[in-house]
C-alpha positions as CSV (number, residue, x, y, z in Angstrom):
1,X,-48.6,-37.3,19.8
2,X,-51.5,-38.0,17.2
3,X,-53.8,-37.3,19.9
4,X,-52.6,-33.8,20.6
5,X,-52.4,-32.8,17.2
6,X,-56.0,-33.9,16.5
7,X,-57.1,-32.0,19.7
8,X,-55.0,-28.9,18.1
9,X,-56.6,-29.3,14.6
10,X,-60.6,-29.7,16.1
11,X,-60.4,-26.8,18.7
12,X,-61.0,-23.3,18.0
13,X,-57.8,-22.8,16.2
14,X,-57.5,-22.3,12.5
15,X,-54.3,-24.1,10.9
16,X,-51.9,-21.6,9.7
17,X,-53.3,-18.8,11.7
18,X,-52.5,-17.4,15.1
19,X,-54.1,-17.1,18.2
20,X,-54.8,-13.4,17.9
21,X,-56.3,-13.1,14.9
22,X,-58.8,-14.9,12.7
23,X,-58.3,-15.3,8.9
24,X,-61.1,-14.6,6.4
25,X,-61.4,-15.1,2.2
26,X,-62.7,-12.4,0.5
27,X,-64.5,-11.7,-2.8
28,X,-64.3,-8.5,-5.0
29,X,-67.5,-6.9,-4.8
30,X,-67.1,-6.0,-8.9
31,X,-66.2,-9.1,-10.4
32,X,-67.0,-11.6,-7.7
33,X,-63.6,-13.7,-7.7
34,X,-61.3,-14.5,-4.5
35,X,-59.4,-11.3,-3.1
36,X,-56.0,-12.4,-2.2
37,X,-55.2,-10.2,0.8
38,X,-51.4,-10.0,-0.5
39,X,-53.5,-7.7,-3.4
40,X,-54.0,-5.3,-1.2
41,X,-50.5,-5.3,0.1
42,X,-47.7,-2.6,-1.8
43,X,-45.2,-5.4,-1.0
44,X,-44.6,-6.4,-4.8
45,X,-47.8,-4.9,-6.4
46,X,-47.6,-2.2,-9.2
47,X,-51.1,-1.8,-8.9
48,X,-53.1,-2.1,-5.5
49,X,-56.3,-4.1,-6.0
50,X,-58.1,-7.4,-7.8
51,X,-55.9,-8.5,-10.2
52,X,-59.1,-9.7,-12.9
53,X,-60.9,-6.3,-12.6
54,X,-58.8,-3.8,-10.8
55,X,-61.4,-3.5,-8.0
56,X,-60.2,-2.1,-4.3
57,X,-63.6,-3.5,-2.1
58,X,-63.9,-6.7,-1.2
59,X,-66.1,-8.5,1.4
60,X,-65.6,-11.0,3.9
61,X,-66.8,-14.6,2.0
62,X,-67.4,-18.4,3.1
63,X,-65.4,-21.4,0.4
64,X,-65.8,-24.6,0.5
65,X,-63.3,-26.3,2.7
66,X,-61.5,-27.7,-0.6
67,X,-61.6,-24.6,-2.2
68,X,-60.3,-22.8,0.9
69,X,-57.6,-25.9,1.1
70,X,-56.5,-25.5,-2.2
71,X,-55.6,-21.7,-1.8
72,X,-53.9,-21.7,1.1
73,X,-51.5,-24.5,0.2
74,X,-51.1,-23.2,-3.1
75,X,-50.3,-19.7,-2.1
76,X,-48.2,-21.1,1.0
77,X,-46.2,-23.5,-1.7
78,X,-45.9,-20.9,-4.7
79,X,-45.3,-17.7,-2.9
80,X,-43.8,-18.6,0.4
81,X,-41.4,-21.4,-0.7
82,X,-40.6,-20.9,-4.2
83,X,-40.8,-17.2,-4.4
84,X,-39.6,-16.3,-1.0
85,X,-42.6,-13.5,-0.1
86,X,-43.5,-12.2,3.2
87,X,-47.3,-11.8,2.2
88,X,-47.6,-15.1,0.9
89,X,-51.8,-16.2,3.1
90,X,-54.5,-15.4,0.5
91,X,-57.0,-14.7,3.5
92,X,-57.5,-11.2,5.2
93,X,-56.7,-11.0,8.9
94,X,-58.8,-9.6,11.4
95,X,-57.9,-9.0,14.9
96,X,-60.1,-10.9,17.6
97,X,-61.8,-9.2,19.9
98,X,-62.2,-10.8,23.4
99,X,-65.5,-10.2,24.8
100,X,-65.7,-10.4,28.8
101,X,-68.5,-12.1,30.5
């Protein structure tokens, strides 16, 4: 069993994602900080964009693996399990497009 889940975890899948689309971070382009994608959702938001600046772009960014850790379990323990959200994954999902050989 701890064999399968490694080959799970190491292949091209990311963890808490699905199969059809990848997951990005992004960062505001005016003050630079993490853009949750949830800020861009009208779920519970009185105002649509970056909480710090108010900012509406964003672009796709790279974090550190502990940093990008740290937000997802965060944001999957504070918003998913305590506060019951639907958009609860800071990252912004893109669809994947399968290219034919």
């Amino acid at each position: 069993m701890l064999t399968r889940f490694w080959t799970w975890l190491t292949d091209d899948h990311v963890v808490l994602a699905s199969g059809t689309a990848w997951r990005h971070f992004m960062r505001c382009d005016t003050c630079g900080r993490v853009f949750y994608h949830f800020w861009g959702c009208t779920e519970d938001a009185s105002a649509i964009g970056c909480r710090h600046c108010g900012g509406i772009r964003a672009r796709m960014c790279r974090l550190p693996e502990w940093h990008a850790a740290w937000l997802v379990l965060s944001c999957y323990v504070w918003r998913k399990l305590i506060r019951r959200k639907t958009y609860w994954d800071p990252r912004m999902p893109t669809r994947k497009v399968h290219q034919d050989a």
